[in-house]
C-alpha positions as CSV (number, residue, x, y, z in Angstrom):
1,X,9.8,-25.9,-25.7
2,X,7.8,-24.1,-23.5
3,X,7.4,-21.3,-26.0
4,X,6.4,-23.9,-28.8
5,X,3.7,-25.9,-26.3
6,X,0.8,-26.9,-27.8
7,X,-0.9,-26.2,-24.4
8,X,-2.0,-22.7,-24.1
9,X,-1.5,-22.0,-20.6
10,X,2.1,-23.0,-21.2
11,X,3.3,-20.6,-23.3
12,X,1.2,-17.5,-21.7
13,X,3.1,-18.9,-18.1
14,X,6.3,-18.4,-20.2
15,X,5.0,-15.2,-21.2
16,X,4.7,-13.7,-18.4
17,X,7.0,-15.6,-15.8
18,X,10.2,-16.2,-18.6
19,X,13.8,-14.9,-18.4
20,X,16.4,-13.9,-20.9
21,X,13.9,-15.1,-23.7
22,X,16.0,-13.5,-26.5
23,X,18.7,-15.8,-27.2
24,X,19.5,-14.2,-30.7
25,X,22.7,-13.5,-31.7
26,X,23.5,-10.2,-33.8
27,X,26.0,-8.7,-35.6
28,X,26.4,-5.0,-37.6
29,X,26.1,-5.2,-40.9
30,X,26.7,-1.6,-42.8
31,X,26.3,-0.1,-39.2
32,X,22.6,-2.0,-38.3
33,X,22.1,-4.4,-35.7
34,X,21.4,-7.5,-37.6
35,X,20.2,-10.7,-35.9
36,X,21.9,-14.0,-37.4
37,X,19.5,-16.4,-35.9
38,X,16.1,-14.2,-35.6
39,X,14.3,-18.2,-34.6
40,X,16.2,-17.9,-31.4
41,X,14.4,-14.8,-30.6
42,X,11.5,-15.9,-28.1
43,X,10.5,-12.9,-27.2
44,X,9.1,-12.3,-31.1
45,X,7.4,-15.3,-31.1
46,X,5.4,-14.7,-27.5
47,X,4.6,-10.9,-29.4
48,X,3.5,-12.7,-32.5
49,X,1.7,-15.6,-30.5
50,X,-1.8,-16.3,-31.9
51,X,-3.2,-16.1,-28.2
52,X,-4.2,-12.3,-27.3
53,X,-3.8,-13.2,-23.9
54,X,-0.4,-14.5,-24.3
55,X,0.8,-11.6,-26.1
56,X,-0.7,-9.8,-23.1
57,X,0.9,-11.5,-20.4
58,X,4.3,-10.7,-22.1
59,X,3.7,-6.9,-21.5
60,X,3.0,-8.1,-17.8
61,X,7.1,-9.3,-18.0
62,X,9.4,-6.9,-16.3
63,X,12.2,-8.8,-17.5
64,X,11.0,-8.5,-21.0
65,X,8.9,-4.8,-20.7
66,X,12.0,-4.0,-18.5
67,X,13.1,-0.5,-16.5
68,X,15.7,1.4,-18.6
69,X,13.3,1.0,-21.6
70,X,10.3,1.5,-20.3
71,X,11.4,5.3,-19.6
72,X,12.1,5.7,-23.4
73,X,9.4,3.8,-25.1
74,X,6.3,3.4,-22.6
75,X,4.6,5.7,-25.6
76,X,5.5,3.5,-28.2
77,X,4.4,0.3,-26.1
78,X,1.1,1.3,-25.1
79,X,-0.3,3.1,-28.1
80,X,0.7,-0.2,-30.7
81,X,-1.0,-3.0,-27.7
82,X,-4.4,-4.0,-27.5
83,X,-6.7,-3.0,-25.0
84,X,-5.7,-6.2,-23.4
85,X,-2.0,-6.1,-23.4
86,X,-2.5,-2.5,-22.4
87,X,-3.8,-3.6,-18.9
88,X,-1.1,-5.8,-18.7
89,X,1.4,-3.3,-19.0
90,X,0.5,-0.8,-16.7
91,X,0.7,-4.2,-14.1
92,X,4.0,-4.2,-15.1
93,X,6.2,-3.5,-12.1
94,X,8.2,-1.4,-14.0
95,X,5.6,0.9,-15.3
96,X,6.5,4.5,-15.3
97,X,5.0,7.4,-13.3
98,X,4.2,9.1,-17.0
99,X,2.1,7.3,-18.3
100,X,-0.3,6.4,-14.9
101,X,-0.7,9.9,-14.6
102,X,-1.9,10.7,-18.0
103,X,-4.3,7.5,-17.5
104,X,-5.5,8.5,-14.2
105,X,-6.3,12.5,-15.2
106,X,-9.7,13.2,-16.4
107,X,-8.8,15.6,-18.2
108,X,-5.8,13.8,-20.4
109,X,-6.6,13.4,-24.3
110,X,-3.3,12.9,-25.0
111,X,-3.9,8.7,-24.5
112,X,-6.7,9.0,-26.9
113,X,-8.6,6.7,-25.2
114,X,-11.9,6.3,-23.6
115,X,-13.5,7.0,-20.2
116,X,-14.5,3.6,-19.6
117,X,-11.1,2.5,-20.9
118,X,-9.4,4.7,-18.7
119,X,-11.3,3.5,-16.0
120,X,-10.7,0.2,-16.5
121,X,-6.4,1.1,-16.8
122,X,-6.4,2.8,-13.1
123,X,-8.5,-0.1,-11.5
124,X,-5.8,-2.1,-13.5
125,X,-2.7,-0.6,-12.0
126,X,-4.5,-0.5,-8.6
127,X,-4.0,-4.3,-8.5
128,X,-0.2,-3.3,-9.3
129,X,1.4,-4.8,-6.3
130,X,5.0,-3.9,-6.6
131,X,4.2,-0.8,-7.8
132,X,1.8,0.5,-4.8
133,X,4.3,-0.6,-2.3
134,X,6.6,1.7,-3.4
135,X,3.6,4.4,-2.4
136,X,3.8,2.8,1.3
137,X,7.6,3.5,2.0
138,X,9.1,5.6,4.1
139,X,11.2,8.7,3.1
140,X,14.8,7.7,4.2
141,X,14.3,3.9,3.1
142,X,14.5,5.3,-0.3
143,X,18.3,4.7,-1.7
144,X,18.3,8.5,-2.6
145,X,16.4,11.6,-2.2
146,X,15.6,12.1,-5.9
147,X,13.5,9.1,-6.2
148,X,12.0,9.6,-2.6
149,X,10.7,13.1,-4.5
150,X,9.7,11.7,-7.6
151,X,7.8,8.5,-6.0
152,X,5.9,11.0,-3.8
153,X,4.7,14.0,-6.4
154,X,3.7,10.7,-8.4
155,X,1.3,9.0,-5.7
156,X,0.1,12.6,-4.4
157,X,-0.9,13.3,-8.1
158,X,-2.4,10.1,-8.2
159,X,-5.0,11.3,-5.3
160,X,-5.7,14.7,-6.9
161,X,-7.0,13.2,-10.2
162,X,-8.5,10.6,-8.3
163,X,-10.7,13.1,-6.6
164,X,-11.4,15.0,-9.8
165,X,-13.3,12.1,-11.0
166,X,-17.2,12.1,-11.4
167,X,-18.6,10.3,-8.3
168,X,-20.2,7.9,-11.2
169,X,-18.4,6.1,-12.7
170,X,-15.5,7.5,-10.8
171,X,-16.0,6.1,-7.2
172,X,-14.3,2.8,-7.7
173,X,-11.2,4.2,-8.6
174,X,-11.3,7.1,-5.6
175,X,-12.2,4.4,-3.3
176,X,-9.3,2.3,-4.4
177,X,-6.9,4.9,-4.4
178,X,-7.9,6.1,-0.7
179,X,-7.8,3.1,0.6
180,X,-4.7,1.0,-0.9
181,X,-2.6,3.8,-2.4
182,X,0.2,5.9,0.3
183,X,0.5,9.1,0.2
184,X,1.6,12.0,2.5
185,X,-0.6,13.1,5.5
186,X,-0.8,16.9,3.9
187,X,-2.8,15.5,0.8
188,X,-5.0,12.8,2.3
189,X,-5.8,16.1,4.7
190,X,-6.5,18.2,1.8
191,X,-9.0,15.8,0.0
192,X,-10.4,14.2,2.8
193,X,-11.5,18.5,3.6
194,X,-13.2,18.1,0.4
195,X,-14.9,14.8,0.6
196,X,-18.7,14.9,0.7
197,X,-18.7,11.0,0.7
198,X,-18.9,9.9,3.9
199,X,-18.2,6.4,3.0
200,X,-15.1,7.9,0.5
201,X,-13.7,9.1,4.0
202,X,-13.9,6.1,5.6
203,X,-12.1,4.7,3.2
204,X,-9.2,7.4,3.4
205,X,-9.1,6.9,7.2
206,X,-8.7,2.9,6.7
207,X,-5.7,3.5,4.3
208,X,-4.4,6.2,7.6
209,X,-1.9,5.0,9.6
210,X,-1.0,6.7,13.1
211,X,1.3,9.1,11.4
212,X,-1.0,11.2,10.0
213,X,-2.3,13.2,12.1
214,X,-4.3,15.5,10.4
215,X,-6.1,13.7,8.5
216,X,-7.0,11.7,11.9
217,X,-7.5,15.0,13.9
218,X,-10.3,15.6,10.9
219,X,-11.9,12.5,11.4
220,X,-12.1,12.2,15.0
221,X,-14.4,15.7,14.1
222,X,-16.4,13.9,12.1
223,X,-20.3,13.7,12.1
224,X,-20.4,10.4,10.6
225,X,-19.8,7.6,13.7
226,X,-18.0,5.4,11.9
227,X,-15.2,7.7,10.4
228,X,-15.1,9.3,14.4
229,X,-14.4,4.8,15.3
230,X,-11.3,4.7,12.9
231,X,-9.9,7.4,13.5
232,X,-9.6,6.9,17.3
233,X,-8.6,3.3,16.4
234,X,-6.1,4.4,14.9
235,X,-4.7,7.3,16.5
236,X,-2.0,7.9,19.4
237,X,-3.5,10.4,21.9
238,X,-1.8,12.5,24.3
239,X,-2.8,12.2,28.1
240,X,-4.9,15.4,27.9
241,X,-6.7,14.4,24.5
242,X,-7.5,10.7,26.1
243,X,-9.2,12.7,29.3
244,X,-11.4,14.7,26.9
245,X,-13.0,11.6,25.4
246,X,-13.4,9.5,28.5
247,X,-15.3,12.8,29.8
248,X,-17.8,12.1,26.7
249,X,-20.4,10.2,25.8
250,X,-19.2,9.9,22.3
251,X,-19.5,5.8,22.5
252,X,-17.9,5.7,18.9
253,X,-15.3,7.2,19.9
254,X,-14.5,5.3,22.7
255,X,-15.4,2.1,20.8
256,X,-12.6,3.3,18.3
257,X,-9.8,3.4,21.9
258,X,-11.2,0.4,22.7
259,X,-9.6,-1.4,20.0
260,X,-6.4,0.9,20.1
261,X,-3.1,-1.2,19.9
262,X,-1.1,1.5,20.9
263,X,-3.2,2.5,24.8
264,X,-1.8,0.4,27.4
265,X,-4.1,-2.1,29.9
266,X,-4.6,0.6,32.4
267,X,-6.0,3.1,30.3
268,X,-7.9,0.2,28.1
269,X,-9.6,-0.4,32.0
270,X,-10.8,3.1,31.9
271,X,-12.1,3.1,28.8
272,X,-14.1,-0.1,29.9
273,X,-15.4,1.6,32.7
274,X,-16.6,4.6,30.6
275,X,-18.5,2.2,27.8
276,X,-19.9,0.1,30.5
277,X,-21.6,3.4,32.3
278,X,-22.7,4.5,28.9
279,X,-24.4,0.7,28.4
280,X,-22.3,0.2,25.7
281,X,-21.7,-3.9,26.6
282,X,-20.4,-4.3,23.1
283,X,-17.8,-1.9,23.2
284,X,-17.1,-3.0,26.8
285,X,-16.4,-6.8,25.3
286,X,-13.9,-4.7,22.9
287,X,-12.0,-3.4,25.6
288,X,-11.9,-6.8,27.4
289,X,-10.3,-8.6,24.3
290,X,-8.2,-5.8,23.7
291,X,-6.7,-6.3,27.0
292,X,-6.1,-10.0,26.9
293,X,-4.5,-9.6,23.5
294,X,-1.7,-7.5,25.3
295,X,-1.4,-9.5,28.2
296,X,-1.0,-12.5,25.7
297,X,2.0,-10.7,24.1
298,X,3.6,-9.2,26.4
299,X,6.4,-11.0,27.8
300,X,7.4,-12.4,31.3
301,X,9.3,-9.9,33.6
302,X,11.6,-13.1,34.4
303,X,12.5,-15.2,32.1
304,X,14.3,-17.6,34.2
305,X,11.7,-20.1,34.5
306,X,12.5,-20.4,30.2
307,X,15.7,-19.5,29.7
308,X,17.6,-20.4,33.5
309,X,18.9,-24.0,34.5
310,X,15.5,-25.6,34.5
311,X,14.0,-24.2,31.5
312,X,16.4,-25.9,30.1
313,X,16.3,-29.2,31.4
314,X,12.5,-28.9,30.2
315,X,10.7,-29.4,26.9
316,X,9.7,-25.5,26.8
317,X,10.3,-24.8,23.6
318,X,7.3,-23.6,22.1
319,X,7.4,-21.2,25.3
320,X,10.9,-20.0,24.2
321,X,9.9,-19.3,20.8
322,X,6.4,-17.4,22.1
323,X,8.6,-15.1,24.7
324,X,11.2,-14.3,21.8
325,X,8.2,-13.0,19.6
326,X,6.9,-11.4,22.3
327,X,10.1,-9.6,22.9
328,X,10.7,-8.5,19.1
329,X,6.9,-7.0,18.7
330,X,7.9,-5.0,21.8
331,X,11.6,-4.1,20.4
332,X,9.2,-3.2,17.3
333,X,7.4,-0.8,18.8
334,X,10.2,1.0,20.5
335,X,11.7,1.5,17.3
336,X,9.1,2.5,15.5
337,X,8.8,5.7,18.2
338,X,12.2,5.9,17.8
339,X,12.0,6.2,13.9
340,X,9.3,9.0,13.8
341,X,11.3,10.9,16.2
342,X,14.1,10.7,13.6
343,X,11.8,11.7,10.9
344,X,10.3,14.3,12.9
345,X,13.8,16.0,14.0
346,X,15.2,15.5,10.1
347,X,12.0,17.6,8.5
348,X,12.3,19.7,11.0
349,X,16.1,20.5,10.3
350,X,14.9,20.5,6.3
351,X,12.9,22.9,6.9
352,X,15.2,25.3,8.9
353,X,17.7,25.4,6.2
């Protein structure tokens, strides 16, 4: 029914949302697959729908565009759609790595397509949910190494044609890709080196996390202020590193600490101190909100006014819920440490052997 609606937003919801839409059955006949009710396939009739964007949003279907077949026939697929169900297929959660990287290289004529088409395709896959997170995910929460290999050359290559681009029309796609798309700290390093774009680095130190260092050792180097505030903001400094910038007057810098989640209240009071002798009042109020956001989270040493004999006699239990919280973000944390410290030792060992 649903296929058959008059309404057109019904059927392209079908399209792209519909399971098990091929209820055909088949049988051979002189060895070919024959089907003995084609009508039942609905699949056909969504490809064959007068709608373009219908057909579209079908291409959009992992359960119809699924996995196993996309390896096989993602040539096939994309060179007989339109334009239009093209960008739905490479939103396809199953898309393969293949065919993204022919899109996104400059330099590919085997697509036959053009620039501004191919433009258009990367931006496309950038709003690719499923797919990106995948770029986002740690080495050992892959299910095997194989994939963890193959996921990571794809999303490094990803950068490198990215950066190949022509800054017209070619920054929306390297800003996208610096700032939403994972990679490893080596690469981001590597382009971010050759980045003349000062607001192209900014956006490669906003996609950082804490973990990689040298990209983040770059940009606390940086001339331009801002990429010098988000990389201290998002950094984890040793002692000796922390009493080199409080000895500065780099007020960036220190306006990048202030908002550091990972410096704790005492070292936040410092940094206060500093900005506040530098008449940097603005950075200062930083520092002060900084501070009561961890004294907000950070649970009581004794619970026992919650969780003892009157707590719960009481009506506390919005308190109980906030100090459980309070305790997991801090369990969090800890094993976050703990987890790079795995990581750390295991590539080490890799690379030993």
């Amino acid at each position: 029914m649903a296929v058959k609606d008059s309404n057109v937003e019904v059927r392209q919801w079908i399209a792209r949302n519909g399971r098990s839409l091929d209820y055909a059955e088949r049988e051979y006949i002189d060895n070919k697959n024959v089907s003995k009710s084609p009508e039942k396939n609905l699949e056909e009739r969504l490809k064959n729908d007068p709608d373009p964007f219908v057909r579209a949003c079908l291409r959009e279907n992992p359960e119809v565009f699924h996995s196993i077949t996309f390896v096989v026939k993602w040539r096939e697929w994309f060179e007989e759609a339109s334009h239009l169900g093209r960008l739905a297929l490479v939103r396809n959660r199953n898309v393969v790595g293949d065919l993204i990287e022919r899109i996104f290289d400059p330099e590919d004529n085997e697509l036959g397509i053009e620039l501004n088409e191919r433009l258009e395709l990367a931006l496309a896959f950038l709003t690719n949910e499923k797919a990106l997170e995948r770029s986002r995910v740690e080495y050992f929460d892959f299910p095997d190494g194989w994939d963890a290999h193959t996921t990571t050359v794809l999303f490094n290559k990803l950068w490198v044609y990215a950066s190949r681009w022509q800054d017209d029309p070619g920054y929306p796609l390297k800003y996208g890709v610096y700032m939403y798309v994972g990679t490893d700290d080596d690469t981001k390093a590597q382009i971010y080196q050759k980045c003349t774009d000062e607001h192209l680095r900014q956006a490669i130190l906003h996609g950082a996390s804490w973990k990689d260092k040298k990209t983040l050792k770059l940009g606390m180097k940086d001339n331009d202020d801002f990429c010098r505030y988000l990389s201290y903001m998002t950094a984890r400094l040793n002692s000796k590193d922390l009493e080199k910038v409080l000895k500065s007057k780099d007020t960036h810098a220190l306006s990048g600490l202030a908002v550091n989640e990972s410096l704790s209240i005492d070292v936040l009071g410092s940094i206060e101190e500093k900005l506040s002798e530098l008449d940097d009042l603005g950075g200062a109020r930083s520092v002060e909100r900084s501070i009561e956001r961890i004294r907000r989270a950070k649970p009581p040493k004794d619970p026992e006014d919650l969780f003892g004999y009157e707590g719960r006699q009481g009506n506390f239990l919005e308190d109980k819920v906030d100090f459980i919280g309070k305790m997991l973000l801090t369990v969090q944390r800890d094993l976050e440490d703990l987890k790079e410290k795995i990581y750390t030792m295991s590539t080490s060992r890799r690379r030993w052997f």
